[in-house]
N, C-alpha and C positions, 0 to 999 in steps of 0.2 A: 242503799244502793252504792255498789262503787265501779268505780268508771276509770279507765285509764287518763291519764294527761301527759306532757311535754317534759319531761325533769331533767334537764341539762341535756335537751339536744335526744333525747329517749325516751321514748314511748313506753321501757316498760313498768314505768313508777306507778304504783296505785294509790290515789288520796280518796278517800273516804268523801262520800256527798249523801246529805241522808234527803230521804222522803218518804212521807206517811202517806199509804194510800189504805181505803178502806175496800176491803174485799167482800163481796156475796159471801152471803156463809154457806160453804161446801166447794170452796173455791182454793184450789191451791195456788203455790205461786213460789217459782224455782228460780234462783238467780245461780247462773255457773259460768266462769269466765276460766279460760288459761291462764297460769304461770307468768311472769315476766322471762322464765328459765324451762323450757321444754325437756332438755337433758336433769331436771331436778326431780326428785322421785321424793321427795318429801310432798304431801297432801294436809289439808286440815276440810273439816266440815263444821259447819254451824247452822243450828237451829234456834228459831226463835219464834216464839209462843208470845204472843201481842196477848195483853191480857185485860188492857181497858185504861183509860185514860188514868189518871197520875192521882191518887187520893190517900192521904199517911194509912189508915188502918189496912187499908188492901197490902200497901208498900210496905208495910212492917209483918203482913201475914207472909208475903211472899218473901221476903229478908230470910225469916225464921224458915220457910220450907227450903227455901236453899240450902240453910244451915245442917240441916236434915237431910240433903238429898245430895251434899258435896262429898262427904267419907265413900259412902255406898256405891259412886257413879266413879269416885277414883278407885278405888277397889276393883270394882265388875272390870271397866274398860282397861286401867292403867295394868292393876298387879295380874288380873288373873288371864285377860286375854290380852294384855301385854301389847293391845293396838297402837296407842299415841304416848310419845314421850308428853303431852301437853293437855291434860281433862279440866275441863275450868265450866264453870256452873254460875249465872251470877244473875241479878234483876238490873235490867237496863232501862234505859229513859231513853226514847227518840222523837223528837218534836211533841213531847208532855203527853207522850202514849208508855205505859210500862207494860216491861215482857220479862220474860223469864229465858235467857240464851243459855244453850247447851253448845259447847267447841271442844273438838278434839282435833288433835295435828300430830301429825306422824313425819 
């Protein structure tokens, strides 16, 4: 989750605050905030696939599919449709939950 705060007097700083909640399954769940800069026409998007609490053989199966799905996914998005200067693929850790985030930023 991120949340705006105070950073010298301005509101539009963004610091990062994490929290795990556990969702129904068939349940989605969309976080979308504004800009610090309205007049900015740059965008990025991220998705993230929680994939089960934190265990080495799961963590190194999901290592290796990134390693696999990083070439492919800057190809498709970066050279051919030329969407986001920024495609990044990677397995993340948030409160000892691991996921698999997809980010692209234009």
């Amino acid at each position: 989750v991120v949340a705006p705060v105070v950073c010298a007097g301005h509101t539009a700083c963004l610091a990062p605050r994490t929290q795990s909640v556990v969702l129904p399954a068939g349940v989605e769940h969309v976080l979308s905030f504004a800009g610090p800069n309205p007049d900015n026409v740059n965008s990025a998007v991220q998705v993230l696939f929680q994939v089960g609490p934190r265990e080495l053989t799961l963590e190194a199966t999901m290592e290796v599919l990134v390693r696999l799905m990083r070439p492919a996914m800057f190809q498709r998005i970066r050279t051919e449709l030329q969407v986001g200067y920024s495609v990044h693929t990677e397995v993340v850790h948030y409160n000892f939950v691991m996921g698999l985030r997809f980010a692209v930023q234009s």
